[in-house]
C-alpha positions in Angstrom: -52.9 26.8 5.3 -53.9 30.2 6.4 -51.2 32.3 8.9 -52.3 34.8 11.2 -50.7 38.3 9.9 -53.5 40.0 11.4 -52.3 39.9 15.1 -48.3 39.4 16.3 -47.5 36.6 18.4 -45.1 37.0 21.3 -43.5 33.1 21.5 -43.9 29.8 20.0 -44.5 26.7 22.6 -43.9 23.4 21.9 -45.7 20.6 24.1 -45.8 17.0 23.4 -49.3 15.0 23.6 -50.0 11.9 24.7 -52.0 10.1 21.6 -55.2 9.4 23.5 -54.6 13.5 24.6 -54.8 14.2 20.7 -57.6 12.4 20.4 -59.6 13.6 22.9 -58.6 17.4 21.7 -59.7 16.7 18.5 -62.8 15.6 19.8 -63.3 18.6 21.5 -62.5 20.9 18.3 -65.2 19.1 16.6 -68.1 19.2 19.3 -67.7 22.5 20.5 -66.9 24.7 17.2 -63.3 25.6 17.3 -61.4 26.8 14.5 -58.2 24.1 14.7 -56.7 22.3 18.1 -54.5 25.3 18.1 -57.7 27.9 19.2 -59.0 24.9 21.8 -55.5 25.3 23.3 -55.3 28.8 23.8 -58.4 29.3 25.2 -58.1 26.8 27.4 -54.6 28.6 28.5 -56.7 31.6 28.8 -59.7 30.5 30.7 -56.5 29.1 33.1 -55.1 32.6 33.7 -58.0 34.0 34.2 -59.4 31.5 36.5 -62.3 30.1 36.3 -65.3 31.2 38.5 -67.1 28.2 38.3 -64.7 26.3 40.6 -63.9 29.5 42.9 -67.5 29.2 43.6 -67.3 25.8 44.4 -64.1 26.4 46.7 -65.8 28.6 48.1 -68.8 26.6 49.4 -66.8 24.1 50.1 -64.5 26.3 52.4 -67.7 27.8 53.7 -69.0 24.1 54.8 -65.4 23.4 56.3 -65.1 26.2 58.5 -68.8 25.2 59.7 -67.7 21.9 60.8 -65.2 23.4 62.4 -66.7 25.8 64.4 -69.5 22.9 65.3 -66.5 21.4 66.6 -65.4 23.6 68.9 -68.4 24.2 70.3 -69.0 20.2 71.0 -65.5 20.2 72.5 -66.0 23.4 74.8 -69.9 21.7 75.8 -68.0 18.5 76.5 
């Protein structure tokens, strides 16, 4: 087993897996190319952090059709 020397680590976390969790990790490793479950993990912290646009957008339209209703709403009431 190869250790990272190349780049310094700040802390160690320890985090305990369901089995049918491990599983489906694994699976992902192997579809998608990653190096070991431990590079999966991280960049899935990462793309946490940094948010993830796809589902902003999302929010975002859905907000959009929310506050739509809402103003429909208002005008039905005031018509009323």
């Amino acid at each position: 087993m190869r250790q990272n020397t190349g780049t310094t680590r700040g802390a160690r976390v320890g985090v305990r897996l369901s089995r049918e969790d491990r599983v489906r990790i694994d699976e992902v490793v192997t579809t998608r190319g990653y190096a070991s479950p431990s590079a999966f993990i991280r960049a899935a912290i990462e793309n946490e952090l940094k948010g993830r646009p796809e589902l902003t957008k999302a929010e975002a339209l859905i907000t959009g059709g929310f506050e739509g209703m809402s103003r429909d709403n208002v005008r039905i009431v005031r018509s009323q």
